[in-house]
N, C-alpha and C positions, 0 to 999 in steps of 0.2 A: 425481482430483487433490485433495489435501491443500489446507484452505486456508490453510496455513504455505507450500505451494510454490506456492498461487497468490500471496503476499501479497512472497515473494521474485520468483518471476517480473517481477509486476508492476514493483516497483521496477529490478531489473536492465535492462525493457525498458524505463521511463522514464530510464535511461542511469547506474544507481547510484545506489548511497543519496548522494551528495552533488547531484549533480543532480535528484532527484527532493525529496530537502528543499528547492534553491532555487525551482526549478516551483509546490511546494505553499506556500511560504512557512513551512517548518517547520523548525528543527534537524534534525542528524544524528540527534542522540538520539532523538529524536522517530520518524524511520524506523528506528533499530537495535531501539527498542522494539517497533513495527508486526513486526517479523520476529520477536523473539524468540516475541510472543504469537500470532505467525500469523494478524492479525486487526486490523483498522484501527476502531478503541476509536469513534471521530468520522464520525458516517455524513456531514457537510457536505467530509471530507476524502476518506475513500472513494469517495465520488462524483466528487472533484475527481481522482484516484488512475485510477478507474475509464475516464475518460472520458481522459484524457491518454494512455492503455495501452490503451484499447477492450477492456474485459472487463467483464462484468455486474458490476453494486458486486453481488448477493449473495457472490461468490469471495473479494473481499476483507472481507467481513463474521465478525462470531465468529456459528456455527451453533447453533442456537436448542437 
């Protein structure tokens, strides 16, 4: 898995980019960005992303 379809998964399963902006405390834009780049920029958010959806913050990280 792609981590552009983990980084949608993720948010899908925290219940859509609108509810997962208000969970994280972030804008929309904020999550449309996280999908276009496939990759959660703010590892303090990825974490918070990570743990709300139980997936290793590596998935929603950009790959080294």
């Amino acid at each position: 898995m792609t981590n552009e379809n983990s980084v949608i998964k993720a948010i899908k399963d925290a219940g859509g980019p609108s509810r997962a902006a208000a969970k994280l405390r972030v804008s929309s834009r904020t999550i449309s960005n996280w999908q276009a780049q496939g990759y959660v920029p703010n590892y303090y958010r990825a974490e918070e992303l990570a743990a709300l959806v139980n997936v290793p913050i590596e998935t929603l990280r950009k790959p080294s």
